[in-house]
N, C-alpha and C positions, 0 to 999 in steps of 0.2 A: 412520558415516562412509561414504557412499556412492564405492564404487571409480571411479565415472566420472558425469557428468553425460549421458552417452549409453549406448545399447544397440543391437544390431543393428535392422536395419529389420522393420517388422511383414511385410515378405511378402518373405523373400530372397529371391535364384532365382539363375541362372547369367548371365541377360542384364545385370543390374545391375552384376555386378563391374565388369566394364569401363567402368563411367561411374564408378565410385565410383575408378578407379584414373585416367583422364581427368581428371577433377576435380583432382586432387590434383597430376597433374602439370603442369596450368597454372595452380594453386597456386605450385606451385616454381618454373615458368616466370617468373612476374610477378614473384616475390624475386629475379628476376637483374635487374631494372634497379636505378638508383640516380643518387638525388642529392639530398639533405637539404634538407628543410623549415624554415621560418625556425622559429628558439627562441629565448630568451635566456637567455645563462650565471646559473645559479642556480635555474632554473625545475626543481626536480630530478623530479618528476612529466610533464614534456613528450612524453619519450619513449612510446612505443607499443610498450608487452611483451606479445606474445602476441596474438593478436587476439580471441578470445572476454574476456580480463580490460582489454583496452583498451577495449572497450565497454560495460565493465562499471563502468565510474571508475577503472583501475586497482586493484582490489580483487584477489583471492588468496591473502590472508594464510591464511586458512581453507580456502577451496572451490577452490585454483589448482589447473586440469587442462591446461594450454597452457604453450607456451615461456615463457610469464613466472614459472614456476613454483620453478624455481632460485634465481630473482635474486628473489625475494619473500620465499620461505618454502620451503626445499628438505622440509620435512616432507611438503610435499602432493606429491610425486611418485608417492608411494606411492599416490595414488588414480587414477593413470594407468595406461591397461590393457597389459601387457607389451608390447612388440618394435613401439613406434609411431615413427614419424619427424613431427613435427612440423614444419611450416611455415607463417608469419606473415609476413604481408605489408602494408605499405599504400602504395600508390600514389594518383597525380593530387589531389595536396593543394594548392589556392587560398591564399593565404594575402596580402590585402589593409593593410599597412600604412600611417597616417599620421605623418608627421614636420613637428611645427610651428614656421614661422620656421628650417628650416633653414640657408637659404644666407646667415641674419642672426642668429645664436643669443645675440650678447649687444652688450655696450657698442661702439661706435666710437670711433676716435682723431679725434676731430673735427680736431685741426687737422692731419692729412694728409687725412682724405679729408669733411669737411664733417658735415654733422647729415643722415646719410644715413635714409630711413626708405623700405627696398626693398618693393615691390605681390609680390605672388607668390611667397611666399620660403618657401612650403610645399610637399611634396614627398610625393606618394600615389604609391606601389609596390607593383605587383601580381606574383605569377606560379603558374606551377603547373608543379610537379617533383613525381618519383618518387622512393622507398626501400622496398629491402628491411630488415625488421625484423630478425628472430631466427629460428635453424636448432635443432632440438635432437631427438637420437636418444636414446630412452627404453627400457630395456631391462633384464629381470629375475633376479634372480640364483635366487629360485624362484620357481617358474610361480602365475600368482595366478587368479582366477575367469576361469571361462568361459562360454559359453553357458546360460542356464540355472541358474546357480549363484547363490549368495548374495551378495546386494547391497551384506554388509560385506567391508571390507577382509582380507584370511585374515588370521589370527595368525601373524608369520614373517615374513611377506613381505618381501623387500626385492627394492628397485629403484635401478637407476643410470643416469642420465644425464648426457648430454655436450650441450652447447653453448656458442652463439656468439652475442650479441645485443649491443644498441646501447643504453644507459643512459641516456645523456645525450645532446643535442642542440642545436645552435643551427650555423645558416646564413644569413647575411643580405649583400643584397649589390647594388649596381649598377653598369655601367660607366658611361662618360663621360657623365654628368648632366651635361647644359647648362643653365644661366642665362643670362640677360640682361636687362637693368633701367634704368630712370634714375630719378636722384632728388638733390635739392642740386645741380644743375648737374655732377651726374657723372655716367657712362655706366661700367656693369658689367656685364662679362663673367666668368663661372666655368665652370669645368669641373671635376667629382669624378669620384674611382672610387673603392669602397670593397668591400670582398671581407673576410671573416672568417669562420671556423668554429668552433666548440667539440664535441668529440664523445669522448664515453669508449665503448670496445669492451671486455667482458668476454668471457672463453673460458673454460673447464674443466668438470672432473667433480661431480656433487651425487649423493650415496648420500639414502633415506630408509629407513628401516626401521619397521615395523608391530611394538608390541612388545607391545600387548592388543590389542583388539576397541573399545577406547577411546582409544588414546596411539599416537601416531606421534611420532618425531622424524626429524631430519634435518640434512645438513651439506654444503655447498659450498665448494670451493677455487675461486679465478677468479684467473687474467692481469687487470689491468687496462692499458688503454693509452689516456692521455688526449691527444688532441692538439688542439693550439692554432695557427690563422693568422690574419696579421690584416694586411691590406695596404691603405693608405688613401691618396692622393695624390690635393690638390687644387691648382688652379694661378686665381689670380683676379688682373683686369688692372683696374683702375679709371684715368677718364683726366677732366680737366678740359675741359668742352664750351666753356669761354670759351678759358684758357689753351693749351687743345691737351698741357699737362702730364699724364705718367701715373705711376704708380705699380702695379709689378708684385708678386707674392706667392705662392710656392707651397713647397707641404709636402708630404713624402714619406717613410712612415714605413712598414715591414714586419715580420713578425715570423713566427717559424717555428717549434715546441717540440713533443717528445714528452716522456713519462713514462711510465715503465712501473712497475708497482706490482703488490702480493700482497694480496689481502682473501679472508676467509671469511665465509659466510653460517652462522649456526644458526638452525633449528628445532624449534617442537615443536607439534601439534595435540593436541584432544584433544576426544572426544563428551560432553557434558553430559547431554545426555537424547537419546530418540528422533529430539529438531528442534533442539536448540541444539549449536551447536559453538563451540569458541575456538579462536585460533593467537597464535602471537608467534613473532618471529624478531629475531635482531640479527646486523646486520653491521656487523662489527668493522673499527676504522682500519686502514688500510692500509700496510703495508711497501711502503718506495720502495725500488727497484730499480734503474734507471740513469735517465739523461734526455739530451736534448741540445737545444740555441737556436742558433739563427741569428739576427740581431738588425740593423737597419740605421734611421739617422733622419738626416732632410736637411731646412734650410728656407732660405729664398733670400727679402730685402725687398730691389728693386730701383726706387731713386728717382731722386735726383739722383747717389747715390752705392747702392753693393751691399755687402749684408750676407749672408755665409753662412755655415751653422753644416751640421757634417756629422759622423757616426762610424758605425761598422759595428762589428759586435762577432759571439762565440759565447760562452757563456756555459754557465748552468744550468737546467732549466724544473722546477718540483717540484708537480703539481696532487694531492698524497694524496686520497684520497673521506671525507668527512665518517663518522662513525660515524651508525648509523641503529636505528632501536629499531622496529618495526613488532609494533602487537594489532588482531585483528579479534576480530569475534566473527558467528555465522551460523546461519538460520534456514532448514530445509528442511521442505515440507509437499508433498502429492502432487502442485501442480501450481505453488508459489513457491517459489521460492529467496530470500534476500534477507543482503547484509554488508554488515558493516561495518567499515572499516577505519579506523585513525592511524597517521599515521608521526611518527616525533618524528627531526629531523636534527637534530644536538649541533653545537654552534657553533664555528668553530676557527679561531686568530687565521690560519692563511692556507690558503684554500680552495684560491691558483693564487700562487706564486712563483716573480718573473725576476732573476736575478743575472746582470750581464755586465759584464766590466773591458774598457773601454773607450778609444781613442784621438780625443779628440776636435780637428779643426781649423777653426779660426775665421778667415774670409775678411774682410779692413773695407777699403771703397776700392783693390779691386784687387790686395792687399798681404795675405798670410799675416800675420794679427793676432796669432796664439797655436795653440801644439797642447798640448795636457794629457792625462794619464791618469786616469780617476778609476773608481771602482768603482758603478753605478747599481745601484740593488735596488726592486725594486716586488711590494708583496704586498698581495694583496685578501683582507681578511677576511670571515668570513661569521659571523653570529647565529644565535644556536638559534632550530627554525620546526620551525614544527606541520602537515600537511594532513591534511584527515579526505578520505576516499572513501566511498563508497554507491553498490552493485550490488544489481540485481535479475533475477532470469533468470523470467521468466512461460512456463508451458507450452500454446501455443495446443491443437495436438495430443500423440500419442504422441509423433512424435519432429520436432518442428516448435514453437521457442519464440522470443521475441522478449525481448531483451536491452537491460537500458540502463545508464546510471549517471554519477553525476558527482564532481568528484575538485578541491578548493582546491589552486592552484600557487603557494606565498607567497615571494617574492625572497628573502632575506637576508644577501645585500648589503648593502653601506652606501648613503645616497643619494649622486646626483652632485651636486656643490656648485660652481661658479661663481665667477671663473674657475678654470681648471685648466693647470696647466700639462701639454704633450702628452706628459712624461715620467714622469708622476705617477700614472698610471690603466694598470692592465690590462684591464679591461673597458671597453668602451664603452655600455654600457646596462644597467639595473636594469630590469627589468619585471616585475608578479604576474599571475598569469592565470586564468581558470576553464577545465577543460574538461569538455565533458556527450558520449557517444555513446549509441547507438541502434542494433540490427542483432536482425539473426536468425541463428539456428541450426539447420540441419539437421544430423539424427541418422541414421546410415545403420553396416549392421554392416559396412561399406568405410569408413570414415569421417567425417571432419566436418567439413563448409562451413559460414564464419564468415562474413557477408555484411552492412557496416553503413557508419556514420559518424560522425566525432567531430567538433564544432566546440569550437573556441579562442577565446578575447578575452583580451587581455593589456592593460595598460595601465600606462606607467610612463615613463620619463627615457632618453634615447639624447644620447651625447655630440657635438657637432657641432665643428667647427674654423671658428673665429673669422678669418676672412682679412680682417678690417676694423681690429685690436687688434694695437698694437706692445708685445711681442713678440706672435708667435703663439699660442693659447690653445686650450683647450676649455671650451665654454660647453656645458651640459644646454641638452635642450628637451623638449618635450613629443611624446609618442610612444603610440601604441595600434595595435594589430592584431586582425583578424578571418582565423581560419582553418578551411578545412574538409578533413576529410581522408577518401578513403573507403577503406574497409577489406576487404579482401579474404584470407581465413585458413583453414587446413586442417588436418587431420591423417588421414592412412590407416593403415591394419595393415598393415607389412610381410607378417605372417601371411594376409589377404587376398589381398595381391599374388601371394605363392606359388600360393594354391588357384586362382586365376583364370589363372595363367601355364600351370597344369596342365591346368584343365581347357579350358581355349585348343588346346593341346596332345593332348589327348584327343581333339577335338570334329574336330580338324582332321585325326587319323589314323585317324576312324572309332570308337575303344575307348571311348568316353566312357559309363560306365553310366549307367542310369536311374536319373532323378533321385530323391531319396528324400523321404521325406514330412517336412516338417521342422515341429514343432509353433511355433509363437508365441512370438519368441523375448520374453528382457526387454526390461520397458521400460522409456525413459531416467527417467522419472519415480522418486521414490524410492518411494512407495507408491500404484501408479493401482490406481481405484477400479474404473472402468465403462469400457464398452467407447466410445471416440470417435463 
């Protein structure tokens, strides 16, 4: 079990610190912007942990030496070199979606508004946003290999780490989408906005412990906090080009929810032979903690006469995390790496629950029709799903390798089914996706630049709102996206930062001694042959 997939640089010196400690810190620089990437709820592979295992398919189960390391397999910390701050980043992420027959997604009430059949009622959105990924401070309770030392894991060892990463993802969104159309002697006009987010945040401590020269195990505590918004309002005006008669229509529906929840991660790895390793980890269901909803729905049909339906509510939001089962198994030889990963997510009748008792008041011709109280409840279930991942790390040089891998994103969701009423559904879209990345690695004994990119395709059902159909509806349509994300990721030695702060400090008050003859340090490889 090799303690790290890097090693100092083949010719340190004094001038290097400073770029290896520059580096790192417009690493950390870049982690301070943010604003999330499109995803969709259930894609539980979407997120981006770590930046060397994000280009790798998401893989780690076995060989994780980056932030994703905790939230994987907290076994493999222990292969990380004491007293490191890691940080992961990926910014300037593209991400090209199509939505088909949106602004028309299902049946018409022909006799209000004719045998409509709208030209253009498809809808391509594009953008490109920044996120910070995951922060995590790695740090040993005894001191493990050093320069020069042996390439396995010491017997003892333990290590502890603390962080803070982003699990889950989805952000999708646009403002005042305009239409305009004729068709059947009608003339339409719409306008949407639609805004919604899904993101789970994990925090806390992961211990691993080295208990032979063969068996690590490992264990993490995590905060989960799942938040949910989802803010959708469309307004569409249809009018008779003979008659001069119109008919108006708009919907307006918001939603607001946190959850706060307790999950542990277990691990264990373990050496088969000189080149095979295996890992497994399971993270257990989750204790809910508290939560809290905001809740509001309004829709307005304005003909000869006006109909409107309206209620506001607080409620409960309950999103637990699915129990999850992850084995790899991994292949190291002096110049490939190669894993293999599965995750199995165990299926649980409700992935994300909204309860809110509600006051509802009903408008008919001008005149308070009715007010009621009733209790709404909506829970999205999810099915047990499989993803396999495959990473491969290739070492061009010593400390210079090029990284790839690719990782199944399978929904497990139920399908959206037609029509829908706009009370019935928490999520607005199902979608499965692949993602493949590709990057490089530099190996330096100041740290290590993670340099690549991942692309996405999803393809699956997004729900649309029906402003043609009495009452108002959701009708599924057809939906796929292309996304590309580039990856930018580091890790430095504290322990570096010191030496180069010193000898900064030395150099500048004259005292700095002559420099010492330093033999060849290791190299990242597990067993190099011949000289580059």
């Amino acid at each position: 079990m090799p303690t790290r997939p890097r090693s100092p640089a083949r010719h340190p010196g004094p001038r290097r610190a400073p770029l290896g400690a520059a580096a790192a810190a417009a690493v950390a620089l870049v982690g301070a912007l943010g604003a999330a990437p499109a995803r969709a709820q259930g894609l539980y592979q979407s997120a981006l942990l770590g930046g060397r295992s994000a280009l790798m398919g998401g893989t780690g189960v076995v060989l994780g030496v980056d932030g994703a390391a905790p939230f994987l397999n907290p076994a493999t910390i222990v292969r990380i070199e004491d007293r490191n701050i890691a940080f992961s980043s990926r910014f300037f992420r593209y991400a090209h979606r199509t939505l088909h027959a949106w602004h028309q997604p299902g049946p018409v009430d022909i006799a209000r508004y004719g045998d409509l059949q709208l030209d253009g009622a498809t809808v391509n959105d594009h953008g490109l946003r920044t996120f910070p990924d995951s922060t995590c401070y790695f740090f040993d309770l005894r001191r493990g290999a050093r320069e020069g030392a042996s390439e396995r894991t010491p017997v003892g060892r333990q290590a502890l780490a603390a962080c803070l990463g982003k699990t889950e993802e989805n952000e999708f969104g646009f403002d005042a989408l305009a239409f305009s159309g004729e068709s059947a002697g009608r003339r339409v006009n719409q306008a949407q906005t639609l805004r919604y987010e899904w993101g789970r945040f994990s925090a806390g401590p992961s211990w691993s412990y080295s208990a032979t020269d063969r068996l690590a195990v490992g264990a993490s505590l995590s905060v989960v906090r799942t938040r949910f918004t989802s803010s959708l309002a469309v307004s569409s005006i249809v009018d008779d080009t003979a008659t001069r008669s119109a008919t108006s229509a708009t919907f307006q529906s918001a939603l607001s929810g946190d959850s706060w929840d307790v999950l542990a991660h277990l691990g264990v790895t373990y050496r088969l032979t000189e080149v095979f390793s295996a890992g497994l980890s399971l993270r257990t269901p989750s204790l809910h903690v508290f939560d809290s909803l905001d809740a509001s729905y309004h829709d307005t049909l304005a003909g000869e006469t006006a109909s409107v339906r309206q209620w506001a509510a607080e409620g409960e939001f309950v999103a637990p995390s699915p129990m999850r089962l992850a084995a790899g198994a991994s292949a190291e030889w002096s110049r490939v790496r190669l894993e293999l990963d599965g995750f199995l997510y165990l299926g649980q009748r409700e992935l994300a629950r909204v309860v809110v008792d509600r006051e509802e008041v009903a408008i008919q011709g001008g005149a308070t029709a009715q007010r009621t109280k009733s209790r709404l409840r909506i829970a999205e279930e999810a099915a047990p799903i499989v993803n396999v991942a495959l990473g491969a790390e290739v070492f061009l040089t010593r400390d210079l390798s090029l990284i790839g891998g690719v990782v199944s994103d399978f929904n497990p969701l139920s399908r959206l089914r037609g029509p829908m009423s706009a009370e019935s559904r928490l999520f607005l879209e199902r979608m499965s996706g692949m993602h493949a990345g590709l990057g490089m690695v530099s190996y330096t004994r100041y740290g290590d630049l993670v340099f690549g990119a991942r692309f996405d395709y999803a393809a699956g059902q997004m729900a649309a709102v029906n402003a043609f159909s009495s009452p108002l509806q959701l009708d599924p349509v057809d939906a796929r996206e292309f996304g590309a994300t580039l990856v930018l990721a580091g890790r430095i030695s504290l322990r570096s930062v010191e030496t180069t702060a010193r000898e900064l400090g030395e150099a500048v008050e004259g005292s700095a001694p002559s420099p010492a003859e330093r033999r060849t340090p290791r190299e990242p490889m597990k067993a190099p042959a011949q000289e580059d």
